[in-house]
C-alpha positions as CSV (number, residue, x, y, z in Angstrom):
1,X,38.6,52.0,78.2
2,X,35.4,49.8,78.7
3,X,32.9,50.5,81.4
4,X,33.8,49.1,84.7
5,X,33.1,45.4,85.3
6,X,30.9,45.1,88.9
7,X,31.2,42.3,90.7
8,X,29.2,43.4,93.8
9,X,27.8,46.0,95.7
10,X,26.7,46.7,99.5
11,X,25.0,49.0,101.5
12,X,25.6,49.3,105.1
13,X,23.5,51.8,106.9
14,X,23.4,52.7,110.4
15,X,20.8,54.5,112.6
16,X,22.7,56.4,115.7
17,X,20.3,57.1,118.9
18,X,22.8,57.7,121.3
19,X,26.6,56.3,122.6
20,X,26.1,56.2,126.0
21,X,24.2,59.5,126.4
22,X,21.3,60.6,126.2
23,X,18.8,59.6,123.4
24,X,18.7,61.6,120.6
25,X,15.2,63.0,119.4
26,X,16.3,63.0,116.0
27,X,19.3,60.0,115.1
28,X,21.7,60.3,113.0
29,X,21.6,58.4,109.8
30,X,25.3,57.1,108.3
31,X,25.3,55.2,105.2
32,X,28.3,53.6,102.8
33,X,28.0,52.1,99.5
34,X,30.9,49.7,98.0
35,X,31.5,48.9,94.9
36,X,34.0,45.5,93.9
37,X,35.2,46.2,90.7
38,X,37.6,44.7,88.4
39,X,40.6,46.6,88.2
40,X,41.8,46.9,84.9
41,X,45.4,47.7,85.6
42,X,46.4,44.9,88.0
43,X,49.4,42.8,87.5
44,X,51.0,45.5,84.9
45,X,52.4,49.3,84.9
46,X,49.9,51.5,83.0
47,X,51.6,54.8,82.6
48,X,48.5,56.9,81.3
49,X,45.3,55.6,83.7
50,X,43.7,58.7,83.7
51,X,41.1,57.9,80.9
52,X,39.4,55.6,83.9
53,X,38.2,58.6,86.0
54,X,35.7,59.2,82.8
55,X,35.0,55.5,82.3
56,X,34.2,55.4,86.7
57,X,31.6,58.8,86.0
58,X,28.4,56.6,85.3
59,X,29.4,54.4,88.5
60,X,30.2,57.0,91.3
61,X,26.5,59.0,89.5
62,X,24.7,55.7,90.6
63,X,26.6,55.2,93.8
64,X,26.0,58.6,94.9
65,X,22.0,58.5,94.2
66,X,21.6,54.8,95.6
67,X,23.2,56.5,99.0
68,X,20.9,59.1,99.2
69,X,18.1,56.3,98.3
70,X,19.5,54.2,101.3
71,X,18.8,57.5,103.4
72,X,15.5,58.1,102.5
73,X,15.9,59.4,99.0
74,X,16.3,63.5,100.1
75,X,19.6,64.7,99.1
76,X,18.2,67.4,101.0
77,X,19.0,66.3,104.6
78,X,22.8,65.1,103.3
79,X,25.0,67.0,105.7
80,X,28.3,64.9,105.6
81,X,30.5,63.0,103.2
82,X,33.6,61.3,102.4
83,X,35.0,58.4,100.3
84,X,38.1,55.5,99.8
85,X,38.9,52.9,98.0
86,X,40.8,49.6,99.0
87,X,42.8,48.4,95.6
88,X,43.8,44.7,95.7
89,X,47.5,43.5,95.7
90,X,48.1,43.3,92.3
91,X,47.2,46.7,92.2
92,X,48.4,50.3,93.1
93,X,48.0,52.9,95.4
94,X,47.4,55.2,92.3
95,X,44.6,53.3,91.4
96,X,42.5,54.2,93.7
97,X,43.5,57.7,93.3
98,X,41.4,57.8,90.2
99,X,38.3,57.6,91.9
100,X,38.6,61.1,93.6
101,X,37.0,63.1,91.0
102,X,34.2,60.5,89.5
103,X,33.0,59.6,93.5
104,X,33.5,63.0,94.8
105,X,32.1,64.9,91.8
106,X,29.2,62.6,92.0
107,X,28.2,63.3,95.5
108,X,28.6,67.1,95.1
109,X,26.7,66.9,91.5
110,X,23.0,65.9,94.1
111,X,23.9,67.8,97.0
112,X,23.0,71.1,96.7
113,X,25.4,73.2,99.5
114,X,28.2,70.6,99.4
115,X,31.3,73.5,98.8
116,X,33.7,71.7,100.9
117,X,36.2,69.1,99.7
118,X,35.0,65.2,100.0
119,X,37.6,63.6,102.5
120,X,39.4,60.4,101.0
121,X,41.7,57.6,102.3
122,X,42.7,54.7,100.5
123,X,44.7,51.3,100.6
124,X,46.6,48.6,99.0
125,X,45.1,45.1,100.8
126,X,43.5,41.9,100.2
127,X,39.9,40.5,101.0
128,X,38.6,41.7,104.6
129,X,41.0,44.4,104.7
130,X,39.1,47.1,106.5
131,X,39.3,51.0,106.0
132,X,38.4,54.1,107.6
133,X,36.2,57.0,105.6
134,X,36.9,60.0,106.8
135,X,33.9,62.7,106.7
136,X,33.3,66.2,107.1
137,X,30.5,68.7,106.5
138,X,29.3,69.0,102.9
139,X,29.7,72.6,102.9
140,X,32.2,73.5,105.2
141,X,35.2,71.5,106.3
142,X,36.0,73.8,109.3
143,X,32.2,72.2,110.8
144,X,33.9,70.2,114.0
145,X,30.8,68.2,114.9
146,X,31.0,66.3,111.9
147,X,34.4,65.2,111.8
148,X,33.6,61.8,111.6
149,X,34.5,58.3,110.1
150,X,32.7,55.0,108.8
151,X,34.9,51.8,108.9
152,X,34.1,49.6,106.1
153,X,35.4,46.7,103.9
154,X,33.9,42.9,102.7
155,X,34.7,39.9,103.9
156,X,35.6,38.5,100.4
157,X,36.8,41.5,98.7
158,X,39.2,43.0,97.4
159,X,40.3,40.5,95.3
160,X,44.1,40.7,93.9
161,X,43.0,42.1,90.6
162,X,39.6,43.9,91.8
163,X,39.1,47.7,93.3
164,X,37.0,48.3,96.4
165,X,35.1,51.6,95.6
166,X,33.6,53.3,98.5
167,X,31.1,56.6,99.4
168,X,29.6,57.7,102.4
169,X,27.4,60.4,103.5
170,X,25.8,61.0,106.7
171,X,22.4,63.3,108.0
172,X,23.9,65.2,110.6
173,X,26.4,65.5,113.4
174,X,28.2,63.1,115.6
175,X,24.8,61.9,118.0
176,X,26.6,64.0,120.9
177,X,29.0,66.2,119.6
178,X,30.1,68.8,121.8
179,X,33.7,69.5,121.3
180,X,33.0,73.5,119.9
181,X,33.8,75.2,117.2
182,X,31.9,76.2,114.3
183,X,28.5,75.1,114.1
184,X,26.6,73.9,111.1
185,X,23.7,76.4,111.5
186,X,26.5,79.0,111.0
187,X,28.1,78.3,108.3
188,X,28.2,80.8,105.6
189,X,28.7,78.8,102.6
190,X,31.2,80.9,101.0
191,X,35.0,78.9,100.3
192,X,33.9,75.2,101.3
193,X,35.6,75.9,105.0
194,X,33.5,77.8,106.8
């Protein structure tokens, strides 16, 4: 397969101080990057798609580090991830199934304690169709305080035969988590849960 076709990327980063409470000495930093990519199965059934997760490798590698650019450019201070992808109608929900390994991987290949699974949702819809990430700790899933989400989309994409490729990552917990249960400074590190 050739390499993917870009049409357009976005960064959308957020600096948290506080929701209501009080201010937060250090904020938390979210960040998602989108890709708008041309789908090259739309309009047809393609029974043997997955020689695209290899062809998406270079694309989820560049994703991954402008992220980690966008939040200062220390993969270091990475503590949360997650990723989607919103596949335009003349696509398939399977589609976007093929960018679980290349945008996962990615992230996991430059964080260093990033055990646990990435989170992933995805979508069939049409431009401005919105989608929640989901995102947990990097290095244990069991890590409550950063259960999280980032809710993103474009107002002009997808288009009917393009993908919407998505990856976020975040510095830390929810701004003012306190819901219990295990705590990021406890984590062991061990089987990506706790």
């Amino acid at each position: 397969m050739p390499e993917p076709k870009i049409r357009k990327t976005a960064i959308l980063t957020e600096t948290i101080w506080h929701e209501g409470g009080p201010v937060a000495e250090k904020p938390l930093r979210r960040a998602a990057i989108m890709a708008v990519i041309a789908n090259p199965f739309a309009g047809r059934y393609v029974e043997d798609i997955q020689p695209f997760m290899k062809d998406l490798e270079p694309l989820g590698e560049q994703m991954a580090q402008d992220l980690i650019d966008a939040l200062g450019g220390d993969a270091s201070v990475i503590e949360g991830y997650g990723k989607g992808a919103i596949i335009g109608t003349n696509g398939e929900l399977e589609h976007g199934a093929l960018w679980h390994a290349p945008g996962g991987y990615a992230m996991r290949a430059k964080i260093e304690k990033s055990m646990a699974i990435v989170p992933s949702t995805k979508k069939v819809g049409g431009p401005g169709t919105k989608l929640d990430v989901p995102i947990t700790h990097a290095n244990a899933s069991y890590v409550r305080s950063h259960f999280d989400s980032i809710e993103v989309g474009l107002a002009d994409a997808p288009k009917a035969d393009e993908m919407l490729l998505v990856l976020v990552m975040t510095t830390g917990a929810r701004v003012h988590n306190r819901a219990g249960g295990l705590r990021a400074e406890d984590v062991k590190g061990e089987d990506g849960l706790r």
